[in-house]
N, C-alpha and C positions, 0 to 999 in steps of 0.2 A: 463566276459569282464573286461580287467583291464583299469581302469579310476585312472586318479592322479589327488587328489582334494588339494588345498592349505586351512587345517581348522586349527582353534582356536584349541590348544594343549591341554590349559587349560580345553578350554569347552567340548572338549572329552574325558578328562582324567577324567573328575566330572561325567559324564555320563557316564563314564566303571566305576567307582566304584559305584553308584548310582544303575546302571541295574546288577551288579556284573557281570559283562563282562570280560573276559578273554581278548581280542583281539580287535582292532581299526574298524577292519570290524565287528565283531559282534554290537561294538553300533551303525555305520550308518546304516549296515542292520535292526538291531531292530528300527533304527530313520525312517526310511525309511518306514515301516512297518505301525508304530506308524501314522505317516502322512497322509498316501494313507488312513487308516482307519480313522482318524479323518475327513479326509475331506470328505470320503464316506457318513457318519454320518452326517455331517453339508449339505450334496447335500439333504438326507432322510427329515431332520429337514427343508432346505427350500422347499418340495414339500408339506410340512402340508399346510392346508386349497385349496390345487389347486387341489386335487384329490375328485371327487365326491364320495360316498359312502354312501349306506340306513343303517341308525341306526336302522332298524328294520330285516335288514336281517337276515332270520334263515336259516344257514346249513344242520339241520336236516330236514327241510322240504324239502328243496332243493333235499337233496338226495333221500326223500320220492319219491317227482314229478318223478325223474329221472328213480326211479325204480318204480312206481305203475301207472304214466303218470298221465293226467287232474284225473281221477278218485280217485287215491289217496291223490291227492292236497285236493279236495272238502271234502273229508276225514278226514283229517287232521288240515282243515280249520276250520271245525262243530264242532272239538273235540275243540279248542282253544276258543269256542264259549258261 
């Protein structure tokens, strides 16, 4: 899709040597990039403490239960005992 954007010469020009960029599109594309990622990162970081979650969850038992059912829970459970 071709878009005409009016940017800072300067500031593109320090950013293609900085990311050793060949070409004008390679740094917005990498800037662009760089952005979606940081802000995906900062959405991660503001869902800390809103997400419930057992500090004592074990996966291998889980998978136990899922392949031995209640009897190998009980199992599993005696042996931790």
């Amino acid at each position: 899709m071709a878009t005409n954007l009016a940017l800072d010469d300067q500031l593109i020009e320090e950013a293609r040597v900085l990311g050793g960029h060949r070409t004008k599109r390679e740094v917005v594309t990498q800037a662009l990039l760089d952005y979606v990622q940081k802000k995906k990162q900062l959405q991660i970081l503001n869902s800390f403490g809103t997400i419930d979650f057992d500090l004592n969850y074990d996966s291998a038992m889980q998978r136990k239960f899922k392949r031995d059912g209640a009897v190998g829970l009980k199992k599993a459970e005696s042996k931790l005992k």
